[in-house]
C-alpha positions in Angstrom: 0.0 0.0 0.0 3.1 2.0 0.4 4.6 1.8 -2.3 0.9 2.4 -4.5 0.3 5.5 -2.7 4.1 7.0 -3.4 3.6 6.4 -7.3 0.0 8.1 -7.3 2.3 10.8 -4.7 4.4 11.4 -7.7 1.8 11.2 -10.6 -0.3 13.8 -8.7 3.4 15.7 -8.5 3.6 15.6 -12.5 0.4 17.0 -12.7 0.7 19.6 -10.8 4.1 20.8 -12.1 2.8 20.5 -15.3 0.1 23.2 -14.7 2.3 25.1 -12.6 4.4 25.4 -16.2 1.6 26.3 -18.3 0.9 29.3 -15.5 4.3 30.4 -15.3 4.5 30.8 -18.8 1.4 32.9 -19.0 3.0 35.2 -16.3 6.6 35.6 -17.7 4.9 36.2 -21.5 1.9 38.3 -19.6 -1.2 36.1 -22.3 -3.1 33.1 -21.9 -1.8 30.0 -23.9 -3.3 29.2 -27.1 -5.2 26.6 -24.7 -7.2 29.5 -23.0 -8.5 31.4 -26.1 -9.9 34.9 -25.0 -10.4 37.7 -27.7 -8.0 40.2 -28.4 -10.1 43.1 -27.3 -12.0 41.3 -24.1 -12.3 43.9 -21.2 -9.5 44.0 -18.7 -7.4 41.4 -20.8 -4.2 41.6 -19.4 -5.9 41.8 -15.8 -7.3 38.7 -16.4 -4.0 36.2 -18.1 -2.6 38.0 -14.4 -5.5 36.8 -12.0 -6.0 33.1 -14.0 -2.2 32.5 -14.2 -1.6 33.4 -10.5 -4.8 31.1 -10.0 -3.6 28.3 -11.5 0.2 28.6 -10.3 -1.4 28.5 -6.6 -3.9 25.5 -7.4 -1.6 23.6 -8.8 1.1 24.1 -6.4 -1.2 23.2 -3.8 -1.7 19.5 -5.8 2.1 18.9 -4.5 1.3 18.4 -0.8 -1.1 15.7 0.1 -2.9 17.9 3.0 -3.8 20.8 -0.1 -4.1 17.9 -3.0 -8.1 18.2 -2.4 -9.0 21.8 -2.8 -5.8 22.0 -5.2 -7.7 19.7 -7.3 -10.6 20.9 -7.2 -10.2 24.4 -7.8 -8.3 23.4 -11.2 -11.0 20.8 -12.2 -13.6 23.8 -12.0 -11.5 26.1 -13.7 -10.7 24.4 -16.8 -14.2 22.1 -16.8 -16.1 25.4 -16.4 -13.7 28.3 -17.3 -11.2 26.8 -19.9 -13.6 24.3 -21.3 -17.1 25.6 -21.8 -16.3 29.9 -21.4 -12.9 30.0 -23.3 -12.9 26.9 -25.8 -16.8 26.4 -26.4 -17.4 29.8 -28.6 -14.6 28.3 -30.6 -15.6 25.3 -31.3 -19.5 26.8 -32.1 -17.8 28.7 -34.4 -15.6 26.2 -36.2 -17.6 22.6 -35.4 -16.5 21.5 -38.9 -13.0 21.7 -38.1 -11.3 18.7 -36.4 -9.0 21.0 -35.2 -10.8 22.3 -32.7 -11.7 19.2 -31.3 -8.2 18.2 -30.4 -7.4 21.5 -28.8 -10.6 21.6 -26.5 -9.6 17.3 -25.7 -6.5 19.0 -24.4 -8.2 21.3 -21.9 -11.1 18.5 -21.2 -7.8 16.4 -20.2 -6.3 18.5 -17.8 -9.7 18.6 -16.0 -10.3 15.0 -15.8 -6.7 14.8 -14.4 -7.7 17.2 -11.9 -11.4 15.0 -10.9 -8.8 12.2 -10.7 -6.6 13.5 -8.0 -9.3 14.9 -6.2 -11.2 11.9 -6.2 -8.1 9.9 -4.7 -7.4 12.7 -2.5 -10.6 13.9 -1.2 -12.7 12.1 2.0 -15.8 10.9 0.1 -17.9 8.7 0.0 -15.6 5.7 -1.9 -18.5 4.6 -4.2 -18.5 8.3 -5.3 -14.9 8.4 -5.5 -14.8 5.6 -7.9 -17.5 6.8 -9.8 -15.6 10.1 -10.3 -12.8 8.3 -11.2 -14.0 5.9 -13.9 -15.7 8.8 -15.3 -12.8 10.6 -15.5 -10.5 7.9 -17.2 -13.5 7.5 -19.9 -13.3 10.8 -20.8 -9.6 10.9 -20.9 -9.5 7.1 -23.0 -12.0 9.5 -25.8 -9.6 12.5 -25.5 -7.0 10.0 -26.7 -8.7 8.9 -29.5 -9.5 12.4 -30.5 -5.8 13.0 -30.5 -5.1 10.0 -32.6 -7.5 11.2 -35.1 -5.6 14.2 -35.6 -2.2 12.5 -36.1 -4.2 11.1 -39.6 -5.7 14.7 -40.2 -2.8 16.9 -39.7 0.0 14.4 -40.9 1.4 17.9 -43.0 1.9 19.3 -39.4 3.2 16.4 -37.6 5.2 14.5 -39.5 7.9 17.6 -39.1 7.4 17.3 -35.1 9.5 14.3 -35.5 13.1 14.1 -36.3 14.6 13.2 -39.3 17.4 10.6 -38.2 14.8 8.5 -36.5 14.5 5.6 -38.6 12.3 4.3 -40.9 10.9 8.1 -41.6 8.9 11.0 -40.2 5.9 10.1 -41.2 6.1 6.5 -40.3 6.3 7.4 -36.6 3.5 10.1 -36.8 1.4 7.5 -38.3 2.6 5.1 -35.3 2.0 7.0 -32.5 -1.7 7.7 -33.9 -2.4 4.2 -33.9 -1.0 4.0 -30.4 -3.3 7.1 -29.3 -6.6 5.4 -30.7 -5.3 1.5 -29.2 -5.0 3.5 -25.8 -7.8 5.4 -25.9 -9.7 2.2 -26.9 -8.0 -0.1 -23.9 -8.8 2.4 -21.5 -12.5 3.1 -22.7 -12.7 -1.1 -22.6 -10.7 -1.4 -19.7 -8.9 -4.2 -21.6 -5.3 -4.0 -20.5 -5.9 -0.3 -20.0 -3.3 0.0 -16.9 -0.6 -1.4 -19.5 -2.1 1.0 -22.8 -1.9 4.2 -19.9 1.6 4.0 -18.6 2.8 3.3 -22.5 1.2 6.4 -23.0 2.4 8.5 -21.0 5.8 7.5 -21.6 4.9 8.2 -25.5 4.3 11.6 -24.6 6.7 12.0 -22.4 9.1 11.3 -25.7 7.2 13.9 -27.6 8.4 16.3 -24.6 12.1 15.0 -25.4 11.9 14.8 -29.5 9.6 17.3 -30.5 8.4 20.4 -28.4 12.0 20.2 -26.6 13.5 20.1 -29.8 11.3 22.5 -31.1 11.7 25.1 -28.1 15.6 24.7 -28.4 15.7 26.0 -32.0 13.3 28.6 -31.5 13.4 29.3 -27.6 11.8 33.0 -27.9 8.4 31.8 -29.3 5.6 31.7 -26.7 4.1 29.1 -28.3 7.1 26.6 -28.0 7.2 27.4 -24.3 3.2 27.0 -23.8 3.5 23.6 -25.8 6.1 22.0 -24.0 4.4 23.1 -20.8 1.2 21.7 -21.9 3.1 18.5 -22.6 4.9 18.2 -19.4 1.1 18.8 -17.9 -0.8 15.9 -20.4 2.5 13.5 -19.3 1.2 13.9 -15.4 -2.8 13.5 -16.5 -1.5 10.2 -18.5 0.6 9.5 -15.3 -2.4 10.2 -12.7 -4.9 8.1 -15.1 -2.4 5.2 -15.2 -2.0 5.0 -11.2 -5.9 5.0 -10.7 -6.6 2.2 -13.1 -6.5 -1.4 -11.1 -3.2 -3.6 -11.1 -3.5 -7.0 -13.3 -4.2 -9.6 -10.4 -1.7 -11.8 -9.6 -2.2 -15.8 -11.5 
């Protein structure tokens, strides 16, 4: 029991330092990530990147410590379910519902909130029928959010067979037709709960190679680009969502 509770410790840690990125970038560039889509001209603009950002950076730095993980949890599950999700990314995707696009950039956000349900869930003191509930919920949004992501590996191929790099045998797009398929067979485990433990910890360590082989790369070539920095932050934050939906899926029992 031990040794369970110091690998979800350190999947919820993950999670947390990945938001804590995504906020710190906000504050350093002073604007929201391309995650948090508010209009140009919106009333009090820069106020607001400020107030979320310092929001999230305190939320998510509460998810560190068991003792905070509950309300640190929380608060970020209602910001992006409510805020991020339905106020920021749901105009968008009225607006451009025939675009597949949109639908893997909302998944994102939707992602980082079930993360969030996750760890509150295992954190909180409910009831545990509810805290299950809460959880498998979670994990089936996050198995569709997966498939949504391999979808777009087959949509966008132009954009990201580029993201990988060229000495990696057999060829670029090879590899961003790979990890696609291992997106959708993921996504599909974990919606079936067919070796999804196994299909979740694979990955997260696939993204955490995207981390290593394409936003780092890209951020080291172009390191002045807020949009490199907001990527890999969002990465670093989808790695500890993969990592927390991974520990709260049931061990194979022993033969």
């Amino acid at each position: 029991m031990t040794a369970e509770k110091t690998k979800q410790h350190f999947g919820w840690r993950v999670y947390g330092l990945g938001v804590m990125a995504v906020s710190l970038v906000n504050l350093v560039i002073g604007d929201f990530d391309p995650g948090q889509p508010v209009p140009s001209g919106f009333p009090a603009r820069t106020a607001l990147v400020y107030l979320a950002s310092a929001f999230m950076l305190v939320a998510a730095a509460a998810v560190e410590w068991r003792r905070t993980a509950p309300w640190g949890s929380a608060a970020l599950t209602a910001y992006y379910a409510l805020i991020v999700v339905i106020l920021m990314n749901g105009p968008v995707l009225l607006a451009h519902y025939a675009e597949y696009g949109a639908y893997e950039g909302i998944s994102m956000q939707v992602a980082i909130a079930a993360g969030g349900l996750i760890v509150y869930a295992t954190t909180a003191n409910i009831d545990i029928t509810l805290a299950a509930r809460l959880t498998r919920l979670s994990q089936l949004v996050f198995g569709a959010c997966s498939l949504v992501w391999g979808g777009a590996h087959f949509v966008y191929m132009n954009l990201t067979a580029p993201l990988v790099p060229k000495w990696l045998p057999p060829s670029q797009e090879f590899w961003g037709y790979a990890t696609g398929i291992g997106f959708i067979a993921a996504g599909i485990a974990i919606l079936t709960g067919i070796q999804a433990r196994l299909a979740a910890i694979l990955l997260t360590a696939m993204i955490a190679s995207f981390g290593l082989l394409a936003n780092g790369r890209v951020l080291l070539a172009d390191h002045s680009s807020h949009f490199n920095w907001t990527e890999s932050a969002l990465n670093l934050a989808l790695i500890g969502v993969a990592w927390v939906v991974a520990d709260s899926l049931p061990r194979p029992a022993n033969p």
